[in-house]
SEDO-622084 format. One line per field, with one value per residue (C-alpha): residue number from 1; residue in three letters; x, y negated, z. Coordinates in steps of 0.001 Angstrom, whole numbers. Layout:
% SEDO-622084
k <- (NUM;...) .
r <- (ALA;...) .
u <- (X;...) .
v <- (Y;...) .
w <- (Z;...) .
This chain:
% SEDO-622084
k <- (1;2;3;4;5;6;7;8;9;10;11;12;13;14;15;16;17;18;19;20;21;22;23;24;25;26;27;28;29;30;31;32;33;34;35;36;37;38;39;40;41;42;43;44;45;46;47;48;49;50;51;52;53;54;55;56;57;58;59;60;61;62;63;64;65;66;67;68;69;70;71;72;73;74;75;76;77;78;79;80;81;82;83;84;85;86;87;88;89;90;91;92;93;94;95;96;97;98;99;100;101;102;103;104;105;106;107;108;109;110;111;112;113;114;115;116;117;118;119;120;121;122;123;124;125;126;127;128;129;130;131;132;133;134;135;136;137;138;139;140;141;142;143;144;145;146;147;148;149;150;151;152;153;154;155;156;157;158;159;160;161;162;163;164;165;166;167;168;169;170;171;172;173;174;175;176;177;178;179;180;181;182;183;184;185;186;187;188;189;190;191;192;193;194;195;196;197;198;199;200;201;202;203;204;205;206;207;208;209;210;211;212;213;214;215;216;217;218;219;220;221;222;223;224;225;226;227;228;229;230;231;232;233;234;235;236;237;238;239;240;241;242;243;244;245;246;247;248;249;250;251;252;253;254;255;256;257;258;259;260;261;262;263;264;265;266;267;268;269;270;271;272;273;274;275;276;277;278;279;280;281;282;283;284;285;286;287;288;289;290;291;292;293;294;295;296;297;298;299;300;301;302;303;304;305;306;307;308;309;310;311;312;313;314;315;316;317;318;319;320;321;322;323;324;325;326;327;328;329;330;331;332;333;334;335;336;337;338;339;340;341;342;343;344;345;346;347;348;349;350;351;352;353;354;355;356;357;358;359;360;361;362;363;364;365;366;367;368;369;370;371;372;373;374;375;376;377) .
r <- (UNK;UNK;UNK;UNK;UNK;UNK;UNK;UNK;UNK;UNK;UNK;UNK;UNK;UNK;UNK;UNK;UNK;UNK;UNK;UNK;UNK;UNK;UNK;UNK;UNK;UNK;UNK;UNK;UNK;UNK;UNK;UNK;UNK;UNK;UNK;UNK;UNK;UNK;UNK;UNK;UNK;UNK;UNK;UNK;UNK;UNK;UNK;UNK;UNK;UNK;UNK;UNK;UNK;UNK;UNK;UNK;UNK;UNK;UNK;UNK;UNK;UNK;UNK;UNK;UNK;UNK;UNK;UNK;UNK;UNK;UNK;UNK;UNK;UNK;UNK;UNK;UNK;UNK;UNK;UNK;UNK;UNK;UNK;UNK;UNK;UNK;UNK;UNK;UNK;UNK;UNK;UNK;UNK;UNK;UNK;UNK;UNK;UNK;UNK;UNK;UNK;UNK;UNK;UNK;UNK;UNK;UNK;UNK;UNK;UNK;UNK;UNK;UNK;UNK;UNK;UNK;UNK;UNK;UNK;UNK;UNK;UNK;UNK;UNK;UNK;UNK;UNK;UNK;UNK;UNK;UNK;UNK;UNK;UNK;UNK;UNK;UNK;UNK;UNK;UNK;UNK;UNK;UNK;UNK;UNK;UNK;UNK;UNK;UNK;UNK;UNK;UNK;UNK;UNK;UNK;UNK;UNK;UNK;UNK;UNK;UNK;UNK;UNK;UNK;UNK;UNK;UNK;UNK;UNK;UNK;UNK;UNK;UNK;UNK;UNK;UNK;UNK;UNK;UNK;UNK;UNK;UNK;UNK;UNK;UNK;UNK;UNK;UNK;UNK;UNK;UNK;UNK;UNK;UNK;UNK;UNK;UNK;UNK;UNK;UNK;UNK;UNK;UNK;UNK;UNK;UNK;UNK;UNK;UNK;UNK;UNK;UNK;UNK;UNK;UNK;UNK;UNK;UNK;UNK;UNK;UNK;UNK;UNK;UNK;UNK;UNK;UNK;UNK;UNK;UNK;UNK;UNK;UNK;UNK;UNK;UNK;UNK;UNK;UNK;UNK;UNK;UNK;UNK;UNK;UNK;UNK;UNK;UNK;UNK;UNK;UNK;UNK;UNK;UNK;UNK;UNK;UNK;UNK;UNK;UNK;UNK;UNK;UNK;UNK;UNK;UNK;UNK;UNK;UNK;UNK;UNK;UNK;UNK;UNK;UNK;UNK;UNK;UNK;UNK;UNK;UNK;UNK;UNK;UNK;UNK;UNK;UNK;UNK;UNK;UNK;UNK;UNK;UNK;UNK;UNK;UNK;UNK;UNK;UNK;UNK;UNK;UNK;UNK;UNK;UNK;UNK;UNK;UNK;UNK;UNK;UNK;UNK;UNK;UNK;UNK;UNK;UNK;UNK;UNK;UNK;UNK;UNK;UNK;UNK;UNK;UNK;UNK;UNK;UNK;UNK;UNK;UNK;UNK;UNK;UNK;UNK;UNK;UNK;UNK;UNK;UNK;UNK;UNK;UNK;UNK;UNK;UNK;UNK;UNK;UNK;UNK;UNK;UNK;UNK;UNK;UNK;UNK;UNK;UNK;UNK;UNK;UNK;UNK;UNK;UNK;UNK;UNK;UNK;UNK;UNK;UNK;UNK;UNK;UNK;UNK;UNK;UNK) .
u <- (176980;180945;179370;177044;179649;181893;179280;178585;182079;182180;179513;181248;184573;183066;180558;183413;186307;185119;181054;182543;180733;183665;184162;184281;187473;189874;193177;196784;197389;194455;196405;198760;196424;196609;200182;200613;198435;200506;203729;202215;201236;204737;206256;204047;204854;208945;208686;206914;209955;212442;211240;211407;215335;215733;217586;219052;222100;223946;226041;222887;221284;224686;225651;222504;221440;225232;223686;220475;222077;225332;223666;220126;218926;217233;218159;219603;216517;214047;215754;216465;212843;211978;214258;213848;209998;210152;211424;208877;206210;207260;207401;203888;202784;204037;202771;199476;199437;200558;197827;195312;196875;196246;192589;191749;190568;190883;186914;186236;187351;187194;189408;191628;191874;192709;195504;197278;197086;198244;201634;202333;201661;203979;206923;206520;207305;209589;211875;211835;212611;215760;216872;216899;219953;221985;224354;226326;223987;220738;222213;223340;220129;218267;219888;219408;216301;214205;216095;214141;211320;213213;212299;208751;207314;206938;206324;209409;212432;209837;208898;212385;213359;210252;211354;214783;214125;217066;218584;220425;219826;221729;220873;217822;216527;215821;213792;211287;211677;211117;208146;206394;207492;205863;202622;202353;202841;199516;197605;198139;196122;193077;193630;193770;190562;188889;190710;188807;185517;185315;186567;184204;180857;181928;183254;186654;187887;188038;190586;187923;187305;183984;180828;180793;177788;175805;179036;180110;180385;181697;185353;185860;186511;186791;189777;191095;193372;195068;195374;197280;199280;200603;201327;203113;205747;205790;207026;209726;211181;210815;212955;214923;215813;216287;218482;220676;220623;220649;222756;222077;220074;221814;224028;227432;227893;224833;227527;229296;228804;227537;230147;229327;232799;232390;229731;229384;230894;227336;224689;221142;217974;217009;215704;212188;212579;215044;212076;211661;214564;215628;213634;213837;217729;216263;214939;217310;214738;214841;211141;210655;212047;209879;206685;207474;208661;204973;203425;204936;202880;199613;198996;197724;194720;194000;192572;189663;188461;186546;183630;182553;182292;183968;186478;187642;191324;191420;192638;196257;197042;196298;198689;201097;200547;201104;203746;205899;204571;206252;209729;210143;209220;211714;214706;213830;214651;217892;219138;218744;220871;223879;226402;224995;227277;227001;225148;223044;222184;220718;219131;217016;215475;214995;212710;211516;209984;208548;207213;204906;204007;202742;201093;199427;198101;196648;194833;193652;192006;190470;188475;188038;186379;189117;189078;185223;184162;183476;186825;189066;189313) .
v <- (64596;64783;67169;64680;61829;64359;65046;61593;60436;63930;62640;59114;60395;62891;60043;57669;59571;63334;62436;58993;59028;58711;58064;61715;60561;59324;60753;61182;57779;56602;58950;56023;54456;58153;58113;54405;55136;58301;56807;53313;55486;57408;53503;52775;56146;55621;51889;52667;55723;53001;50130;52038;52155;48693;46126;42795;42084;38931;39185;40650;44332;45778;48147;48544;50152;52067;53680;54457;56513;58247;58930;59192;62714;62066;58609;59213;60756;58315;55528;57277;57821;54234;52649;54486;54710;50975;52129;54921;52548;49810;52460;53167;49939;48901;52123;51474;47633;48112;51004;48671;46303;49058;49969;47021;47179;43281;43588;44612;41287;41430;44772;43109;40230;41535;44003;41050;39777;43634;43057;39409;41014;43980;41676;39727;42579;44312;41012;40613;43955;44332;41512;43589;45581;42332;43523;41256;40844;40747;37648;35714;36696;36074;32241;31658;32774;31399;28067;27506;26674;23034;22566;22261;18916;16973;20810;22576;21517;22084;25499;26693;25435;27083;30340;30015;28771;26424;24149;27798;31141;32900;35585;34467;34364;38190;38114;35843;38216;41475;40113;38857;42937;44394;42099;41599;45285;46230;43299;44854;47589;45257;44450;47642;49278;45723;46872;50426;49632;47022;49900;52271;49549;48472;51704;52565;51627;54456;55204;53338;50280;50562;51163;54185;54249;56710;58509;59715;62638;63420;62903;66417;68664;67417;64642;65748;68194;65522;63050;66316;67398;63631;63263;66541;64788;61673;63882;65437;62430;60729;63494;63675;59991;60881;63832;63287;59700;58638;54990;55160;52516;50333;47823;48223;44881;45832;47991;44944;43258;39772;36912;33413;32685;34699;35335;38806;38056;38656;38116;39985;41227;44961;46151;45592;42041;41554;40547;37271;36886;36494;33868;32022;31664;31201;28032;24848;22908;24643;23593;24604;28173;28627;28418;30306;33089;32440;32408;35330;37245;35311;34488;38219;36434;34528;38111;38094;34990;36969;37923;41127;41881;45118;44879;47164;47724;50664;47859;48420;45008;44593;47941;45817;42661;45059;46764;43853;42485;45789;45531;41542;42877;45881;44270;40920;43295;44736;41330;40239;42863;41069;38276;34666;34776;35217;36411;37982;34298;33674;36903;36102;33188;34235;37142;34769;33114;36443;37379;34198;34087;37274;36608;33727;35328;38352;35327;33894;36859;37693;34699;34053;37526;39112;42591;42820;42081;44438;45289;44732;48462) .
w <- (270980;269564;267110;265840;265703;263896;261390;260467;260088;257537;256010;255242;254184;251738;250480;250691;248782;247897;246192;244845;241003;238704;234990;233146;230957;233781;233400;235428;235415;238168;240208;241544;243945;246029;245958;247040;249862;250951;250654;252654;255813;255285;255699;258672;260930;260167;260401;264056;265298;263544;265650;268772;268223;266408;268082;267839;269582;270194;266503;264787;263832;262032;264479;265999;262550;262430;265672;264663;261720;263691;267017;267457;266327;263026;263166;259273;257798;259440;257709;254456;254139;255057;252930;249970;250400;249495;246043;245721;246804;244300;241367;241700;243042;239243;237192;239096;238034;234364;234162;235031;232576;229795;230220;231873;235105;235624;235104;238593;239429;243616;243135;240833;242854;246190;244262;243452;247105;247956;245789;247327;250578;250151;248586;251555;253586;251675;251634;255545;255911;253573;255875;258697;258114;258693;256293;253830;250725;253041;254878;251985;249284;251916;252452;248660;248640;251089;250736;247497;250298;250843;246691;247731;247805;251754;253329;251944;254127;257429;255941;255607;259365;260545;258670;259666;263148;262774;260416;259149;258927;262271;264206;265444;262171;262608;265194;263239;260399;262238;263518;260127;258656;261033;260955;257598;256900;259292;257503;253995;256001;256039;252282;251027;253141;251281;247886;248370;249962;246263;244162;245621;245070;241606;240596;238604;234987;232226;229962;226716;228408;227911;230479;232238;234518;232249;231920;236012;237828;241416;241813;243625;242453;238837;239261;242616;241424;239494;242385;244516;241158;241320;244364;244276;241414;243575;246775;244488;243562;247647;248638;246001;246600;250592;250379;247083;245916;250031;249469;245767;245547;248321;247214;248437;249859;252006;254362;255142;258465;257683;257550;257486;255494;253038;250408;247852;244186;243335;244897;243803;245548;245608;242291;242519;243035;240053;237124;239246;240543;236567;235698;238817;237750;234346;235019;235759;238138;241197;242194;238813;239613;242423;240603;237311;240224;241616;238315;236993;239244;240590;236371;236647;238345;235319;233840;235657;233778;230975;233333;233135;229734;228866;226326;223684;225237;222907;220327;218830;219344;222754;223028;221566;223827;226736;225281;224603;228191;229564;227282;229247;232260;232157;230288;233422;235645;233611;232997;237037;238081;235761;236575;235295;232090;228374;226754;229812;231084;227351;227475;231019;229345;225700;227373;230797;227618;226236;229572;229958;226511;226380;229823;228100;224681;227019;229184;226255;224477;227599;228259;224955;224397;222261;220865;221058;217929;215419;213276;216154;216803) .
């Protein structure tokens, strides 16, 4: 009997992954989505052996996490690997989404869709866990971030004393927080078995933008030596990240025990956060703030509006609309990482403007049916 059951779960992984009919001209880039799901079950496994030694004492998780690194055997490599998995995730959770951008996989609109619930899911959890640490710059971005929540109109101030679990932030703030990172982390699970099961009905983008279904042949073994060549590259930069640049992406007010007198100089998220963290400073209201921050990256939905004709993304000038797209995005994230002073300050909102703009005229030729017409290639 097991070697019936064994045969028909075979059978559905290699009609599920291996026999999936795939567009002849995909290249490198559709690699991502095999990496982000290697480095996501590399996050759950040291999440689980982290949580086993995690604790919260009466003054918070400092020294618990000191301990975890100094005494428990492995302790240091376990958390190297989480914590800089979160920046290996988030590079090719972003390649992945500005590759979709490019050829224009916003026509499979229930995979595009639930991608964008993916990333609000995974900044969720990547926010409650850099609050873990209880260090000196978790505690305070953390206090300036999530008291944007009292901006919101008749639901924010209960929101942010739900989230809080007080009428501050204080130790048992982590508690709550631990709690949501580990459950929102297993419910990205759901999303992203959802994300697949749509990719695998509706099929994948190609490289043209065009129809492909005339056009497919079996993903293995013609594309799955690019997938494991990827993923080889992405595995040389994890470790390199784990073993040489170990705290190099840590801020340094991060190994300072948390004092409620006294705040860092500067106070910034990790670097993944740092696009909308720019033009939520960017914008004087702070309700205001809050939703540009929310629009900046649930406007990606607005894509889906032009149905499901295919559209020539081939076109130089939608190149261009996603190239200066990428330029806001990257210099966002440059300019977030600086003090609120001239002429950065100016900066952030000359190219928060750029960013939506470009956002916008992408929207637009989309559901107006840009690029399709003949002469636009």
């Amino acid at each position: 009997m097991w070697k019936v059951k064994s045969s028909v779960y075979v059978g559905m992984f290699k009609g599920f992954l291996l026999d999936l009919p795939t567009p002849s001209n995909i290249n490198y880039l559709y690699g991502f989505g095999v990496s982000l799901g290697f480095v996501y079950v590399v996050q759950l496994v040291s999440g689980i052996v982290l949580s086993l030694f995690y604790k919260i004492g009466p003054e918070g998780s400092f020294w618990e996490v000191v301990y975890i690194m100094q005494e428990v055997s492995g302790g240091w490599v376990v958390r190297f690997v989480h914590s800089a998995g979160v920046s290996v995730f988030f590079i090719c959770l972003y390649l992945h989404l500005f590759r979709g951008l490019i050829y224009g996989s916003f026509v499979k609109t229930k995979v595009w869709l639930s991608g964008i619930v993916i990333l609000f899911m995974v900044m969720a959890a990547s926010f409650l866990g850099y609050v873990l640490p209880w260090g000196s710059m978790s505690y305070w971005g953390m206090t300036v971030v999530t008291s944007m929540l009292g901006a919101v109109p008749y639901v924010g101030e209960s929101l942010m004393v739900w989230l809080w679990g007080g009428e501050s932030a204080s130790v048992g703030t982590l508690s709550r927080f631990f709690s949501l990172h580990y459950l929102i982390s297993l419910a990205i699970m759901v999303v992203v078995v959802y994300h697949m099961f749509e990719l695998h009905e509706d099929g994948s983008s190609n490289p043209l933008g065009v129809s492909s279904n005339s056009d497919k042949i079996v993903f293995h073994e013609s594309f799955s030596y690019k997938d494991v060549l990827g993923l080889m590259m992405i595995v040389v930069v994890y470790w390199g990240l784990v073993l040489v640049l170990s705290y190099g992406l840590m801020d340094s007010a991060n190994f300072e025990e948390v004092s409620f007198m006294k705040t860092p100089l500067h106070i910034k998220p990790e670097w993944y956060f740092l696009f909308v963290y720019c033009i939520l400073r960017s914008v004087a209201s702070k309700l205001g703030g809050v939703v540009m921050m929310l629009v900046a990256i649930g406007g990606l939905a607005v894509l889906v509006w032009g149905g499901g004709v295919y559209r020539k993304v081939g076109s130089i000038y939608w190149k261009i609309l996603i190239g200066i797209y990428s330029v806001s995005f990257v210099v966002l994230t440059l300019m977030g990482g600086e003090v609120v002073e001239y002429p950065f300050e100016g900066i952030g909102v000359v190219f928060s403007w750029v960013y939506f703009s470009s956002l916008s005229i992408m929207s637009l030729v989309v559901a107006w049916g840009g690029f399709v017409e003949e002469g636009c290639v």
